[in-house]
VEXDREN-2710 file (C-alpha; in Angstrom, 1 decimal):
% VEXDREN-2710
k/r/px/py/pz
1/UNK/0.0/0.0/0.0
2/UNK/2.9/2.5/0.4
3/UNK/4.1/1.9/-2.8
4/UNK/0.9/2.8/-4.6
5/UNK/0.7/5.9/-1.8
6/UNK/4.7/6.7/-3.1
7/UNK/3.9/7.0/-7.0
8/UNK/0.0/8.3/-7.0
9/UNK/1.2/12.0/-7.6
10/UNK/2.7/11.1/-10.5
11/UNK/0.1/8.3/-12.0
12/UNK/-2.4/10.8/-11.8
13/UNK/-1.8/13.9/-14.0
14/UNK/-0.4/10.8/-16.5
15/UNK/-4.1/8.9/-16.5
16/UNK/-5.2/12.5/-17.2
17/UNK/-3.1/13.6/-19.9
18/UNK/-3.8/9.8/-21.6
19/UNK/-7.9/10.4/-21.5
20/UNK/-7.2/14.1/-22.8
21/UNK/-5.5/12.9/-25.8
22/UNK/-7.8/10.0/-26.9
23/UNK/-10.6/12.0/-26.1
24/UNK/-8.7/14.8/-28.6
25/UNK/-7.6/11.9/-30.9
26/UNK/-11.8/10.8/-30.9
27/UNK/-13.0/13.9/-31.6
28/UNK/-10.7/14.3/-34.0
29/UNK/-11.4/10.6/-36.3
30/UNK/-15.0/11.5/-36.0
31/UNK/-14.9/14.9/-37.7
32/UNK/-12.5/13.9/-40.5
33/UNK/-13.2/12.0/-42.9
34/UNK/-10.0/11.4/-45.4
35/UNK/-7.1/9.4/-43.4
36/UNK/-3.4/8.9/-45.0
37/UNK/-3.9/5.3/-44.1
38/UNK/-6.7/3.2/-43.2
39/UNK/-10.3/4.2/-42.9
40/UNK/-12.1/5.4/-39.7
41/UNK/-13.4/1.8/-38.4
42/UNK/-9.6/1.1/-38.7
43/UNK/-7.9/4.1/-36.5
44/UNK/-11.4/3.6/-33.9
45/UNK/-9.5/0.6/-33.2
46/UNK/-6.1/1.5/-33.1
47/UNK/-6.7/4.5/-30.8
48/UNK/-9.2/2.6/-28.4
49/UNK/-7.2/-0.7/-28.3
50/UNK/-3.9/1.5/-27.5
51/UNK/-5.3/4.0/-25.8
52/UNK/-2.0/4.1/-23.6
53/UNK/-0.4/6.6/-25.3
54/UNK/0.7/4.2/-28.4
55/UNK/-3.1/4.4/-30.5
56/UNK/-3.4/8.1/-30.3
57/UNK/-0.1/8.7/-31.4
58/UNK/-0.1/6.3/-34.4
59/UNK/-3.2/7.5/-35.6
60/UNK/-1.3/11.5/-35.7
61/UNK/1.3/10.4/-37.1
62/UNK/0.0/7.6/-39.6
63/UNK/-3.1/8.3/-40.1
64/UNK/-4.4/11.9/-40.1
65/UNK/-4.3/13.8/-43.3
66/UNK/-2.2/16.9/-43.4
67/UNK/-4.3/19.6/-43.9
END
């Protein structure tokens, strides 16, 4: 129990900033429509399933169109 005491200041602001950027990530594959790769079904999935960081990230780096 201490341990999870010792590292909770810095698990929380971490759990915030990773439901920040899917929800950013969502908003954002539901008001585009044209993807570099992929379709929408496909980057719903990558950004849900790895919604740690890693799904987000490949989606703005793969898959969103340059504007």
């Amino acid at each position: 129990m201490d341990m999870i005491t010792e590292i909770l200041p810095f698990l929380i602001p971490l759990i915030i900033v990773e439901f920040v950027l899917l929800g950013y990530t969502l908003r954002h594959i539901f008001t585009h429509n044209h993807y570099k790769h992929g379709n929408r079904t496909v980057w719903l999935i990558v950004a849900i399933i790895g919604m740690n960081f890693i799904g987000p990230i490949l989606y703005f780096i793969l898959g969103k169109e340059d504007a």
